[in-house]
C-alpha positions as CSV (number, residue, x, y, z in Angstrom):
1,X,-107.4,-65.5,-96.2
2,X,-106.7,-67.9,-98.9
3,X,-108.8,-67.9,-102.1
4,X,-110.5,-70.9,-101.1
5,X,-111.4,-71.0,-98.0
6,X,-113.8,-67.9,-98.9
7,X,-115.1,-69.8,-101.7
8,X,-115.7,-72.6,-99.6
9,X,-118.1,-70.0,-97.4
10,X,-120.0,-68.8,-100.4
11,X,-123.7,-70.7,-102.1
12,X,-121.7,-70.2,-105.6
13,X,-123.2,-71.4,-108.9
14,X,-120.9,-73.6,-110.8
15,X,-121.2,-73.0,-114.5
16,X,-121.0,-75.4,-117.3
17,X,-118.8,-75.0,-120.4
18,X,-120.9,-73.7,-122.9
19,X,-119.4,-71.1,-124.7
20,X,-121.4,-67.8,-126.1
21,X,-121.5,-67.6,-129.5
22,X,-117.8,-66.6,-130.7
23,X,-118.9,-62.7,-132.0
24,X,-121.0,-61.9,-128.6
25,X,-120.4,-58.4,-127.6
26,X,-119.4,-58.5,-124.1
27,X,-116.7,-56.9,-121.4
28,X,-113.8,-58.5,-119.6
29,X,-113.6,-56.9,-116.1
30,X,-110.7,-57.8,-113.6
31,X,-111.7,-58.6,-109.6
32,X,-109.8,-57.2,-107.3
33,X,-109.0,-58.3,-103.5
34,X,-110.8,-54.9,-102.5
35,X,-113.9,-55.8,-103.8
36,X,-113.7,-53.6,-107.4
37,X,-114.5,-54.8,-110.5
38,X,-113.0,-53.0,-113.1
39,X,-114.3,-53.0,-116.6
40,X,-110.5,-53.3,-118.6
41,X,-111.5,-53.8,-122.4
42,X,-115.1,-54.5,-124.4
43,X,-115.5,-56.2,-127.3
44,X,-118.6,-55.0,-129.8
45,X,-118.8,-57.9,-131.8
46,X,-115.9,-56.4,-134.3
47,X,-113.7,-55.1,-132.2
48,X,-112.0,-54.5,-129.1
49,X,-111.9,-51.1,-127.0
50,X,-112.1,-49.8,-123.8
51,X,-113.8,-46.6,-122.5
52,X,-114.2,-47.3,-119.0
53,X,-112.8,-44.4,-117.3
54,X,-108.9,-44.5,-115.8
55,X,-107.8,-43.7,-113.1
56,X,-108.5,-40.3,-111.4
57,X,-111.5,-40.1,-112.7
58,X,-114.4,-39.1,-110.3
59,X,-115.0,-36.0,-111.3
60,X,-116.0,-37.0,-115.4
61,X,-119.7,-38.0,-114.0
62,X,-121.1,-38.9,-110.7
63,X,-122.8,-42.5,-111.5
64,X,-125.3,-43.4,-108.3
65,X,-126.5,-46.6,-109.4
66,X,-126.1,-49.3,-112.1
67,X,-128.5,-48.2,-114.1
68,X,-126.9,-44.6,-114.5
69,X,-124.1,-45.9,-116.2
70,X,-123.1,-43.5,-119.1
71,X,-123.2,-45.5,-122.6
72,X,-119.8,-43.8,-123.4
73,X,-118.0,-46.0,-120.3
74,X,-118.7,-48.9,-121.7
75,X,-118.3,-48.3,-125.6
76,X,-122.0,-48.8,-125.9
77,X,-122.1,-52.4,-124.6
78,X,-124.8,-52.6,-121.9
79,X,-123.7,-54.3,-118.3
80,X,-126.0,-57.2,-117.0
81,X,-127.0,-58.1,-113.5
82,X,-124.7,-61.1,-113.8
83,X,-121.1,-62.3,-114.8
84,X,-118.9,-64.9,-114.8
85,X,-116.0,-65.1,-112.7
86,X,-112.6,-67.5,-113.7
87,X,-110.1,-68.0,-111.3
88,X,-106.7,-69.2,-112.5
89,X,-107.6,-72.8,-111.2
90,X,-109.7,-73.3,-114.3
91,X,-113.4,-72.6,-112.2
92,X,-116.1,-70.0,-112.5
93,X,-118.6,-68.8,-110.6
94,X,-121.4,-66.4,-110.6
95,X,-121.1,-62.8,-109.7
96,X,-124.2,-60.5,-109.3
97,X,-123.8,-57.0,-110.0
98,X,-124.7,-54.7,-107.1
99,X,-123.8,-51.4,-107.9
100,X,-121.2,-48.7,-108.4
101,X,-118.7,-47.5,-106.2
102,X,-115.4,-45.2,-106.4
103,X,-112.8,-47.1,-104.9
104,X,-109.4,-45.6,-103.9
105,X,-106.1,-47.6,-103.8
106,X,-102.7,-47.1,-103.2
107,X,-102.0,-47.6,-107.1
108,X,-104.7,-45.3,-107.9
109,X,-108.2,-44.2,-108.0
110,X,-111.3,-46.1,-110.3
111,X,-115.1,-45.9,-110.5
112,X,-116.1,-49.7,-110.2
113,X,-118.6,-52.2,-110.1
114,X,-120.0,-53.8,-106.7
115,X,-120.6,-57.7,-106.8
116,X,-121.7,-60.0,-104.0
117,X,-118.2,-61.3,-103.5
118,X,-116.5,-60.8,-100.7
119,X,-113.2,-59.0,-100.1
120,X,-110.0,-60.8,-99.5
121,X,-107.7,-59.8,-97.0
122,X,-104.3,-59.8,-98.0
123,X,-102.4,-58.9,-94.8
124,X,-101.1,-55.3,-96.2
125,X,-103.0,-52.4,-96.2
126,X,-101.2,-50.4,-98.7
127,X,-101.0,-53.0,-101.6
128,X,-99.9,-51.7,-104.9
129,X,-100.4,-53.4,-107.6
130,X,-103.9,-54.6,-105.6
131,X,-104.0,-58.1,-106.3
132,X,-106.4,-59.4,-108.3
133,X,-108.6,-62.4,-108.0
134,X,-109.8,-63.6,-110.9
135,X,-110.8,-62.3,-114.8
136,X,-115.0,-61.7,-114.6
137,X,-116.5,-61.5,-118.4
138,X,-120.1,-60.5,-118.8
139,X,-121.7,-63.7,-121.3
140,X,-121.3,-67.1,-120.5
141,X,-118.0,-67.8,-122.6
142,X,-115.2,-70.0,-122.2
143,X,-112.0,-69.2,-120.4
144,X,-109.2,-70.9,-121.3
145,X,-106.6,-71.3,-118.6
146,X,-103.0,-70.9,-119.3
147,X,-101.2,-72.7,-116.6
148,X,-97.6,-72.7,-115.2
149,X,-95.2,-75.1,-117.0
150,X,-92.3,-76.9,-117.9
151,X,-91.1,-76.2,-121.3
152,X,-90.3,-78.9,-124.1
153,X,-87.1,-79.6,-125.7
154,X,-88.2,-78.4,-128.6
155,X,-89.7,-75.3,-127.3
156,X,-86.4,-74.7,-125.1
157,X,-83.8,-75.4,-127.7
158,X,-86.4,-72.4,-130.1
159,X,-85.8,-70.0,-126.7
160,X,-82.0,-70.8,-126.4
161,X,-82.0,-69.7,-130.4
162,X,-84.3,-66.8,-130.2
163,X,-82.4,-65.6,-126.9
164,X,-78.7,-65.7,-128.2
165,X,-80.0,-63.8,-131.6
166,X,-81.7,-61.2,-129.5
167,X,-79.2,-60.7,-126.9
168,X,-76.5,-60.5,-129.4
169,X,-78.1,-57.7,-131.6
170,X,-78.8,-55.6,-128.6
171,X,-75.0,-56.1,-126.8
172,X,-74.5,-55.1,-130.4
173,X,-76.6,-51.8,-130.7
174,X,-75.5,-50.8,-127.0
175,X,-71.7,-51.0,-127.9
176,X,-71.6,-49.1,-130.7
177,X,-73.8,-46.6,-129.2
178,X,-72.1,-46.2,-125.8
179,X,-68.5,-48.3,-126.2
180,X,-67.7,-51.6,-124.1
181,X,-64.4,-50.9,-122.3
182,X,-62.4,-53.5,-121.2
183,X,-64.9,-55.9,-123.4
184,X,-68.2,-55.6,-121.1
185,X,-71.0,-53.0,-121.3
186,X,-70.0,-50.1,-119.1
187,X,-72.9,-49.7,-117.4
188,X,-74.4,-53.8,-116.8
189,X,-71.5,-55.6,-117.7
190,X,-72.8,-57.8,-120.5
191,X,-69.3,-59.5,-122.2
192,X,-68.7,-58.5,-125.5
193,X,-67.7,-61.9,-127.0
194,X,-70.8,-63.9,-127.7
195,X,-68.8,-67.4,-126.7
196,X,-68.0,-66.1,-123.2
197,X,-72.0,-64.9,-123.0
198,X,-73.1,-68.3,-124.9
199,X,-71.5,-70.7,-121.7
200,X,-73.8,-69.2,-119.1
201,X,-77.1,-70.8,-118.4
202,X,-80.3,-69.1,-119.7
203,X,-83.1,-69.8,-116.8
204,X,-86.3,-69.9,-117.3
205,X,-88.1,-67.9,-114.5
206,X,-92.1,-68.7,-115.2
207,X,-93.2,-70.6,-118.6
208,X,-97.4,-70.5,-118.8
209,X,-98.9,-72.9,-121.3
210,X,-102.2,-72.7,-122.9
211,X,-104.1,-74.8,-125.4
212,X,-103.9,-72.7,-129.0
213,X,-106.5,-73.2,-131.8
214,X,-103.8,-71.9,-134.1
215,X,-103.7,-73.7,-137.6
216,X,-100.8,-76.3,-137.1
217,X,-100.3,-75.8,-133.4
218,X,-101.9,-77.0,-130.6
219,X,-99.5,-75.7,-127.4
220,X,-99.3,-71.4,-127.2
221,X,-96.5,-70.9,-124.4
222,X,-95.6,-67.2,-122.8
223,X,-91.7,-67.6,-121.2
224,X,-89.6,-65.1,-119.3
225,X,-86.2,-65.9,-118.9
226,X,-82.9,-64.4,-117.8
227,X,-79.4,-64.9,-118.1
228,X,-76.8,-63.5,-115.3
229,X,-73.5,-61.5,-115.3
230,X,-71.5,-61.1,-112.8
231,X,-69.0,-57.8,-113.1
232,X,-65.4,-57.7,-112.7
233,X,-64.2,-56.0,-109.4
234,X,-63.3,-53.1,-111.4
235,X,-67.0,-52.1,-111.5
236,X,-68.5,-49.8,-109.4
237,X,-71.8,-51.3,-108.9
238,X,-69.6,-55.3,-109.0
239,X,-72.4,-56.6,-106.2
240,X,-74.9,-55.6,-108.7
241,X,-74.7,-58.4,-111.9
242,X,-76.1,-57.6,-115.2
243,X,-78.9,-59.4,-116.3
244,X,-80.7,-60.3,-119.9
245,X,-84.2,-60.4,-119.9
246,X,-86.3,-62.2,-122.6
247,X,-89.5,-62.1,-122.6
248,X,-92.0,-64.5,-125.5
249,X,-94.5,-66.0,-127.2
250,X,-94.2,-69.5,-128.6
251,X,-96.4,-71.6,-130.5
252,X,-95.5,-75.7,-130.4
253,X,-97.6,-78.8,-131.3
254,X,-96.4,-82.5,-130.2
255,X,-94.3,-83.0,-133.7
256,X,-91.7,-80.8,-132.5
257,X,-92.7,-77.6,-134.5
258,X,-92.7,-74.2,-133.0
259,X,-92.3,-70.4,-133.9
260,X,-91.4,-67.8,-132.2
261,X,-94.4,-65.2,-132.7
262,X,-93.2,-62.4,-130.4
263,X,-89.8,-61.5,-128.6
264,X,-88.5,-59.1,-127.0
265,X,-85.0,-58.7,-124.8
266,X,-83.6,-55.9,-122.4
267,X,-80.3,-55.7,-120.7
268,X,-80.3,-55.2,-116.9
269,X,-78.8,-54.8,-114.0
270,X,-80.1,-56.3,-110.6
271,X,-82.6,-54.0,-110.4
272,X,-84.7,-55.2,-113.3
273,X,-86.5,-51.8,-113.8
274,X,-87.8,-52.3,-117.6
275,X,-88.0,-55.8,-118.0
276,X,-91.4,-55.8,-116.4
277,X,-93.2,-59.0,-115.6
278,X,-96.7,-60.4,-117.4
279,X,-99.1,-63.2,-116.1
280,X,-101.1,-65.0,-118.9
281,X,-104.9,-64.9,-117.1
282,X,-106.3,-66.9,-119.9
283,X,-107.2,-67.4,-123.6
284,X,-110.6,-66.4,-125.3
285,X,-111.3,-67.4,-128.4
286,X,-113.4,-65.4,-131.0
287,X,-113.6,-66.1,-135.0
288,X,-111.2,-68.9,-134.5
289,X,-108.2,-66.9,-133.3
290,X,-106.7,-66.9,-129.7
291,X,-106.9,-63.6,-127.7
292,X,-105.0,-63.3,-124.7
293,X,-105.9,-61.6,-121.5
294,X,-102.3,-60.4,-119.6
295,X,-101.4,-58.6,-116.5
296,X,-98.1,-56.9,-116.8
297,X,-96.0,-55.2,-113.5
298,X,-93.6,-53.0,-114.3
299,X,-91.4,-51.0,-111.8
300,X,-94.2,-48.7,-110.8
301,X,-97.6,-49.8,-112.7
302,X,-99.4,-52.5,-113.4
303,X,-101.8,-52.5,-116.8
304,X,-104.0,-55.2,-118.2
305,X,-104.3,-56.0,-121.6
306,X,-105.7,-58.1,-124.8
307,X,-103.5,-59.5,-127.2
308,X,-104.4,-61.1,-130.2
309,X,-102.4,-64.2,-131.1
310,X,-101.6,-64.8,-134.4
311,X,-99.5,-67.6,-136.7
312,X,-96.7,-64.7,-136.7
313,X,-97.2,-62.3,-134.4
314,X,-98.5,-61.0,-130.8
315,X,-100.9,-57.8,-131.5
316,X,-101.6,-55.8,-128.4
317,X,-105.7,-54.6,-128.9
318,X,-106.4,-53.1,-125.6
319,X,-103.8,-51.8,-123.1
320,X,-105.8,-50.7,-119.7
321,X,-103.3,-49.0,-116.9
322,X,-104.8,-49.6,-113.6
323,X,-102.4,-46.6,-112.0
């Protein structure tokens, strides 16, 4: 069932856009299709933590109700009655808390929060990663959507830059580590000479944009993009191409500035095992700075986390694993 045809069934309460003051304590929870809510980081009005317990946990404390929530779970921030729920379509609506529950999943076990929202069904049983519905914080603050995007010229000529400068110091490293017979990497078949690398296409595979209160920017954009390989016949694996894999964080305004503030490349085969993939599920801001809620998938886990953008860098606060 699609996302909003239950919403369509449900007396929701729309909310208007009147953020909680910026140093609120409060909790960011994720919503999953099973019906668990899943504290994944708390802020105290300093700084960010999470001591919700992972996964596995059922036998720290038996919790039968709301109310018997230990402290220590949730770093000493009390949980309301109600929340806020964003979807990735820019709305929110209101959640009511209902109680506790430990839910089990294919990805993993978690004590969780009930709410009077109703399960999704997703047409497999045995989902892992469980998909997840929307990002639930406990004040009324501001979401900030970042949304799939086309890049700019100026943003994609930054990527080409950054991309080539990456991919070259890690052909680099791997080579002299490991030798590159016959001028490719032996094991993904990445050409040694940077001109022959340089005339294949770098695509971009998702681009998310967001609006960044950054001084001197005003567009914060999270790209993953991959350039292909194909191996000589020679190879063992040749129906398997090598891939690179760039994953990163650009701020742009509309004078054509950017700056690359966080990058990171991998080289591949067609497997793409450590590249792992990350959806922006919005932007909070607190103090003036832009923090970042992400979802990342890797080969066999899924974590949430908060990253705190900055003019120079990407700072990972909170990292939750949900397996």
């Amino acid at each position: 069932m699609k996302i909003l045809s239950i919403l369509s069934c449900l007396a929701v309460l729309a909310f208007q856009k009147s953020p909680a003051p910026s140093n609120t304590p409060f909790t960011v929870a994720v919503l999953q299709t099973n019906g668990a809510l899943i504290p994944i980081a708390t802020y105290n009005g300093t700084k960010w933590m999470n001591s919700w317990p992972e996964s596995g946990g059922r036998n720290i404390e038996k919790v039968e109700a709301l109310a018997k929530v230990p402290p220590a779970w949730t770093s000493g921030v009390p949980l309301p009655d109600n929340w806020r729920l964003w979807l990735s379509t820019d709305t929110s609506y209101h959640l009511k808390m209902l109680g506790t529950a430990y839910v089990r999943s294919e990805c993993g076990d978690h004590w969780s929060l009930t709410v009077d929202f109703p399960k999704q069904a997703t047409g497999c049983t045995n989902c892992c990663p469980v998909p997840t519905i929307g990002i639930a914080l406990s004040t009324d603050r501001l979401l900030m959507p970042m949304t799939e995007t086309e890049v700019t010229g100026a943003v994609r000529a930054t990527l080409q830059s950054a991309f080539n400068q990456l991919e070259t110091r890690e052909i680099s490293k791997i080579s002299a580590q490991y030798g590159a017979p016959g001028g490719r990497l032996s094991y993904t078949g990445h050409p040694i000479d940077a001109a022959v690398r340089n005339s294949k296409p770098i695509v971009i595979q998702k681009a998310w944009r967001g609006d960044a209160v950054s001084s001197g920017f005003d567009s914060l954009y999270y790209i993953e993009a991959t350039r292909e390989y194909t191996k000589p016949a020679d190879f063992k694996d040749s129906g398997c191409p090598g891939y690179s894999a760039f994953r990163g964080w650009i701020l742009a305004n509309p004078a054509g500035k950017t700056a690359v503030i966080s990058q990171r490349l991998v080289t591949e085969d067609c497997d793409m095992k450590t590249a792992g993939y990350t959806t922006p599920m919005g932007l909070i801001e607190i103090n003036g700075v832009d923090h970042a809620i992400v979802k990342t998938n890797g080969w066999e886990s899924q974590e949430f986390g908060i990253l705190k953008i900055e003019t120079n860098a990407v700072n990972p606060l909170v990292m939750t694993n949900m397996r």
